[in-house]
N, C-alpha and C positions, 0 to 999 in steps of 0.2 A: 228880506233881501234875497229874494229865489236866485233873479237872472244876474247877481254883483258879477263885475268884471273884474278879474286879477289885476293890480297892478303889471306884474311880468307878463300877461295874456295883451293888455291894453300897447306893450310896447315889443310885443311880436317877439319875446325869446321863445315862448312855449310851441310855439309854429306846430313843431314834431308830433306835439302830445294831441292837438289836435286827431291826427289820424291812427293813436293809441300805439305809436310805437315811441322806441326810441333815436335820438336825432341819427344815431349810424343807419339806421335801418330803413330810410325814408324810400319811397319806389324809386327806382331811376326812371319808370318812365309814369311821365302826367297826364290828366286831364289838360283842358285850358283851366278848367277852374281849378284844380292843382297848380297847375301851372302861375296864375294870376298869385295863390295864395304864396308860391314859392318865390314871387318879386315882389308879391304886395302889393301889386296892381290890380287894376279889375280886369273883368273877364276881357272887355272891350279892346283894351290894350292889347292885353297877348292873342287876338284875333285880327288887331290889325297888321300883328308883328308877323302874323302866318300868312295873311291876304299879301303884302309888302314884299314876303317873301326874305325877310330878314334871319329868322329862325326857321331850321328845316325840321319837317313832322314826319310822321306815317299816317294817315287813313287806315283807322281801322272802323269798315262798316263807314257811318255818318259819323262818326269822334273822330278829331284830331287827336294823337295821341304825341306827347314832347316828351324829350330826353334831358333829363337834369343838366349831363354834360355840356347839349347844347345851349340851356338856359344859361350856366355859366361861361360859359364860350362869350356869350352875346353880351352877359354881364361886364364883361372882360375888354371887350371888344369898346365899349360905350362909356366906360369910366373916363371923368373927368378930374384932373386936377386941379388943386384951388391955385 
């Protein structure tokens, strides 16, 4: 069983440990593929979400670069209730 997935890993608590830190320590600011892993989305999504113009970036160089803040901003923004 080399590649077994954790139960906890298969249902996304361990997010954090992924990038070997701990959950307070996370970057505030992402990749898009940071970014996708920090909503769980794919990359395609949170590139739609920067084309769209929905989430604001920085450019840096060719990387988009996103701010946690504004991922939960958008979180926030987009909640639905049942």
């Amino acid at each position: 069983m080399r590649n077994a997935v954790k139960p906890e890993d298969r249902l996304g608590f361990v997010w954090a440990r992924k990038f070997d830190r701990p959950a307070q320590e996370l970057p505030r600011a992402l990749t898009v593929q940071g970014a996708a892993r920090y909503l769980s989305t794919s990359v395609k999504f949170i590139r739609s979400l920067i084309w769209s113009r929905q989430i604001k970036y920085v450019k840096a160089g060719r990387r988009f670069v996103i701010d946690t803040h504004e991922l939960d901003r958008w979180l926030a923004e987009n909640q639905r209730h049942a």
